[in-house]
N, C-alpha and C positions, 0 to 999 in steps of 0.2 A: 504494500500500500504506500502512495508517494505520501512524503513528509506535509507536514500542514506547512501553512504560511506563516509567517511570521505578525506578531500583533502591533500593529502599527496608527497613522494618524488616516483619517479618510482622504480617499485622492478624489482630486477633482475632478468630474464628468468630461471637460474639455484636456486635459494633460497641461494646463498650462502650470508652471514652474515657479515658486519662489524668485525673486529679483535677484537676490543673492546666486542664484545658481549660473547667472551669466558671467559673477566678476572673475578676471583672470582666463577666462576659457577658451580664448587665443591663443593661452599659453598651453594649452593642455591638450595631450591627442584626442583623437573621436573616434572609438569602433563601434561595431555593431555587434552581436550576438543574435542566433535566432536560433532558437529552439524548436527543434522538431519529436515532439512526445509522442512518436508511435514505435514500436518495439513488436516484433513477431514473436516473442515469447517473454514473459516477464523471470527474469532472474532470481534469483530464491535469495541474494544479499542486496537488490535495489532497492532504494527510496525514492528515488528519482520521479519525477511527475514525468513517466510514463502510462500508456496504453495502451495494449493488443488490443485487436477488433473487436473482440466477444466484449471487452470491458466500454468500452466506449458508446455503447448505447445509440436511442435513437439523437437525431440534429446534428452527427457528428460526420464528419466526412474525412477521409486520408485527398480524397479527390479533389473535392475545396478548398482544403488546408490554404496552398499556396497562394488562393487569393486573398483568404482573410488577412496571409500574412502583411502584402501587397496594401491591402487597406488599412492597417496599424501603421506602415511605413509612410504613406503619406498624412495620418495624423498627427504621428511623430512628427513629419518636417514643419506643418503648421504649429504644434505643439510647441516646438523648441523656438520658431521664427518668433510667436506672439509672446513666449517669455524672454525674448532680446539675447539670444543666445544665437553668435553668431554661426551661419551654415562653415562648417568644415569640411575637408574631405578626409575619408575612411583609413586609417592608418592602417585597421585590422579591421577582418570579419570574420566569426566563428561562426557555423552550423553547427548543434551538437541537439545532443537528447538525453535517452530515444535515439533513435538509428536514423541519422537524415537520410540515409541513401536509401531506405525503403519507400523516399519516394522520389519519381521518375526524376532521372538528373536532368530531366528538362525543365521541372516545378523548381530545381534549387538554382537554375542555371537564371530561370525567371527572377525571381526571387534577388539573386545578387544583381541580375541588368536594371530590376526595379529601385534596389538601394544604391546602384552606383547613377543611376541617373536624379536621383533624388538629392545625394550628397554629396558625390563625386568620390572618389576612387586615387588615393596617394600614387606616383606614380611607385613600381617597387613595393606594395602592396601585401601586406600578405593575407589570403584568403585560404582559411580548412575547413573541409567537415571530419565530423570522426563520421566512422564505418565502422560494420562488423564484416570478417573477413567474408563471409557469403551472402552480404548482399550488393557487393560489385560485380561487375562484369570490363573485359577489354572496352567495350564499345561506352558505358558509362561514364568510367574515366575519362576517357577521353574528349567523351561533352564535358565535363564539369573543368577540366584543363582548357578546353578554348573558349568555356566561356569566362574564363579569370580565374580558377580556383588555384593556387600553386602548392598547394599541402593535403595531405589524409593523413590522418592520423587514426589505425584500426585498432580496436578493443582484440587483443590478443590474451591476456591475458594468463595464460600460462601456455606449455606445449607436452602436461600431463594431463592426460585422456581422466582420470579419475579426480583429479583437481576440476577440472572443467566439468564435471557430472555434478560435483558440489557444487559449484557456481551457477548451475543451471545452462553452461552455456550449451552452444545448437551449434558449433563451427566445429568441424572437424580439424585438427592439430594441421595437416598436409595442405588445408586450405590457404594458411597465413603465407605460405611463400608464394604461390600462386597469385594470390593478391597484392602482394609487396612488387612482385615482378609485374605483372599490370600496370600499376600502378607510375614505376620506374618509366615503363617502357610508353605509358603516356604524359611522363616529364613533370611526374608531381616530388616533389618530396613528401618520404615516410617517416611518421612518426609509429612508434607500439607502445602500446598502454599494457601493461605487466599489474599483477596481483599475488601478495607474498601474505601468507600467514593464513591460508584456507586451511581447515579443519582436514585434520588428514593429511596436510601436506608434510614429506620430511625435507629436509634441508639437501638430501641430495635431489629431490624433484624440484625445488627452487634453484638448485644448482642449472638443473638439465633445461629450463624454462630460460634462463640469462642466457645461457651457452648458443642455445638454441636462436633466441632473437637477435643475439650479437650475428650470427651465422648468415644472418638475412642481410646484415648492412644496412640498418636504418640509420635514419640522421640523427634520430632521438627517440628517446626511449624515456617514457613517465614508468617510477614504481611502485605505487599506491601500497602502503598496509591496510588489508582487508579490515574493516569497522563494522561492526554487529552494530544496525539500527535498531532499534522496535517497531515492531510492527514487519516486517522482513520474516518472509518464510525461511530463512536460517535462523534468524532467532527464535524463531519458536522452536526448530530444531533441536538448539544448541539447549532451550529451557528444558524441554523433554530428557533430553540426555541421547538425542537420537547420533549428534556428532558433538564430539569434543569443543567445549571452549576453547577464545582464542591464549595467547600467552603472549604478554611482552617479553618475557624473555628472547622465545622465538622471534617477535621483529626484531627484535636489535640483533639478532643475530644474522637472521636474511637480509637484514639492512644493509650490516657489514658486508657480509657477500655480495651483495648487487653493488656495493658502492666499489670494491676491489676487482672485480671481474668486467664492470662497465667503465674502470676507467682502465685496465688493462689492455679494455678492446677497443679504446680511441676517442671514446664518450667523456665530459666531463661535468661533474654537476653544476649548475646554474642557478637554480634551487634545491632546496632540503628533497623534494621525489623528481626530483627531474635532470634530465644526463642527456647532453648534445655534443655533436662533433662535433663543431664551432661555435664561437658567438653567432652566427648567422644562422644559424640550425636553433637556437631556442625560440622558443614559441612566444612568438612578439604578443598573440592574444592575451595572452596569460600573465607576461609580464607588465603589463599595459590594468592590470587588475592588483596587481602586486603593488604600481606603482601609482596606484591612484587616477589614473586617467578617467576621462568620462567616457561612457558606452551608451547606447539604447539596447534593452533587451527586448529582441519583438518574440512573440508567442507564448501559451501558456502559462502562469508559472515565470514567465523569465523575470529576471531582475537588470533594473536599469541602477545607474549614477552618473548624476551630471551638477557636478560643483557643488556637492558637498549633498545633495538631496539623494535616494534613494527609495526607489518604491518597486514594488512589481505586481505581474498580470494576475489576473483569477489564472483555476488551477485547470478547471476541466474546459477541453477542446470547445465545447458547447454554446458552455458561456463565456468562451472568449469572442466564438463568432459572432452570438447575437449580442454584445453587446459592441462591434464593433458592425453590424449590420443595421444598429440604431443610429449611430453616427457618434458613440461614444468611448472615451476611454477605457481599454479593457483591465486598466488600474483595480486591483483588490485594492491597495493599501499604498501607503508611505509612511519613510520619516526626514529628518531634516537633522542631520547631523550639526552637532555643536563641535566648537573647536574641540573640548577633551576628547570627546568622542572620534574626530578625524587625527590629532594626533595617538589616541590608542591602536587604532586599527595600523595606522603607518609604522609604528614601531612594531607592531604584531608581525605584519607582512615584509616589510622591506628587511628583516633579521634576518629573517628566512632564506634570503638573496646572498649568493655568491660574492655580489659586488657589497652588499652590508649597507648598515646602518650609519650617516654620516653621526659622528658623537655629536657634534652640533645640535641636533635635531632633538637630544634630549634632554627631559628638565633635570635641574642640578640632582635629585636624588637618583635619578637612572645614571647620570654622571659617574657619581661615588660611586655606583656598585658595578661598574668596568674594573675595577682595580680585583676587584673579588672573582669575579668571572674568569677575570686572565689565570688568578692564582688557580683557580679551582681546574683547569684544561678547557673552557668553554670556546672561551675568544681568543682570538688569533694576535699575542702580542703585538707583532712587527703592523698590521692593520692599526692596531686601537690606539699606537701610537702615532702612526699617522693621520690616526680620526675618524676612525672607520671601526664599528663593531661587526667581526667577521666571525661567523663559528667555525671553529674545530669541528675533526669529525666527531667528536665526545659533543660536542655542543650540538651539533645536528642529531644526534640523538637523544637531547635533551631539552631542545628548539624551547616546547613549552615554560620549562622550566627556567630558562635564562632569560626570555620574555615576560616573566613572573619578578623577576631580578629587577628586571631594567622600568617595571611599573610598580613601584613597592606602593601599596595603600595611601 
């Protein structure tokens, strides 16, 4: 069952924006995100505001999807024009879900020629959707390559057959190279999204899962530790006694191994789950969320920010569309971040980051406990002398904990 929304202040029927939400935002990139919440099989560890067919009921359509989307997109551009927010163009655009590619890469090919005509399109650009490996095909790719897309990044997830039957997934192991070389051979760059700490897994099938995706030559590789949600047909599992609890012990230990094996094979980390061949191989979308930037999230469920405001859609497909088939906001909710509240999050996130934390950025009591962090192996002396809170690998697996530091009560 996908997660509720968060509780928030009521959004406006038209999307118009706080005044505040324009100042500075010249300065600041503009991406997009769209969400596409349809899944051919719901996964037994998702929260995700997805939908299979059977769940989606009647008013809901996979076939209309793309125009609802199309019709948020130009409310957004009115939205953002009548709160003095000036037009940018797209630095980044995410597809994700739910599985965009379950629908025709003609509906997401639309879909980006609607948002790049709307807001325009950075030149150098970088555009992804995620995939699951069996729902591309040669010919797919290669629309979604001419019409701008330069990334896929596919939910792989491990390359044990019995790992994958926990996780619910439907992709056969032999399919991910298949789709990698597709994918290649229609001139996208690949990203693989890895999952470590499945019930039942041992450390030499997380071993053979790294080994394995390193084998394919991807650009980048995300490595998620698997999180028991509620309400997730794993955890009801896991309550039963039907599969094993998870264990930190074991993250930190697959952690270590993915972090030594992925950077053995030419990957380096960027962020605390994330490992690319170059600077130019990390996922500009992501980092662009990291770093505060403004997005619109179109579809379901998605979440926007733009200058310091943040709100996002209703949940179900339904009522997303009728109520943008009213002429209105498909907004559940917002809120409007206060300064402590903006600089919380930014120290939360920018830690996390490879290039770190400038010390500048934090107040004198996060100051004082740099000294402590260094002592303890957290931070990276030769950085935090320079000015910059860097984690060690001990601090990346501690991330939360040194983040706890740097905001004492």
């Amino acid at each position: 069952m996908p997660s509720a929304l968060p509780l928030g202040l009521p959004a406006p029927e038209d999307g118009i924006l706080p005044t505040d939400a324009a100042v500075g935002a010249d300065a600041r990139d503009f991406g997009l995100y769209v969400h596409i919440p349809f899944c051919a099989v719901r996964c037994g560890y998702c929260d995700f505001n997805t939908y299979t067919a059977t769940e989606l009921g009647g008013g809901a359509s996979q076939d209309a999807y793309a125009g609802s989307v199309l019709t948020e997109l130009g409310l957004g551009a009115v939205a953002l024009e009548r709160s003095g927010v000036p037009r940018r163009p797209m630095s980044t655009v995410f597809f994700g879900g739910g599985t965009p590619t379950l629908l025709p890469a003609e509906d997401l090919a639309a879909i980006l020629r609607a948002a790049t005509a709307t807001w325009g399109l950075e030149p150098g650009a970088e555009v992804t959707t995620e995939a699951n490996p069996d729902s591309v095909t040669p010919e797919s790719l290669r629309i979604l390559r001419d019409a701008g897309f330069t990334r896929v990044s596919f939910g792989m997830q491990s390359a044990v057959p019995h790992v994958l039957a926990v996780l619910d997934r439907t992709h056969a192991p032999e399919r991910v190279p298949q789709a990698v070389q597709w994918a290649r051979d229609a001139g996208l760059k690949v990203s693989l999204d890895l999952i470590y700490g499945t019930p039942g897994e041992s450390i030499d099938d997380w071993r053979a899962s790294l080994t394995t995706a390193l084998s394919y030559g991807p650009d980048h590789i995300s490595a998620y530790a698997l999180i028991i949600e509620e309400g997730t047909r794993l955890a009801s599992q896991i309550r039963r006694g039907q599969v094993p609890p998870i264990d930190d012990d074991d993250h930190a230990d697959k952690y270590a191994l993915a972090d030594e094996l992925l950077t053995a094979g030419g990957l380096h980390w960027y962020e605390v789950s994330n490992w690319a061949r170059t600077p130019d191989d990390a996922c500009r979308h992501n980092l662009a969320y990291w770093r505060g930037s403004d997005w619109w999230g179109a579809g379901p469920g998605a979440h926007s920010h733009v200058g310091g405001t943040r709100w996002w859609n209703v949940k179900h497909p339904r009522a997303y569309s009728t109520a943008l088939d009213t002429g209105k906001s498909p907004a559940a909710g917002r809120e409007i971040l206060t300064t402590a509240d903006r600089y919380v999050e930014d120290v939360m996130l920018r830690v996390r980051l490879r290039e770190g934390l400038p010390t500048g950025k934090l107040a004198p009591a996060g100051r004082t406990a740099v000294a402590g962090l260094i002592a303890d192996g957290l931070v990276e002396p030769a950085a935090a002398f320079a000015g910059r809170v860097v984690l060690t690998f001990r601090g990346r697996l501690l991330a939360d904990a040194v983040v706890r530091r740097l905001l004492p009560d």
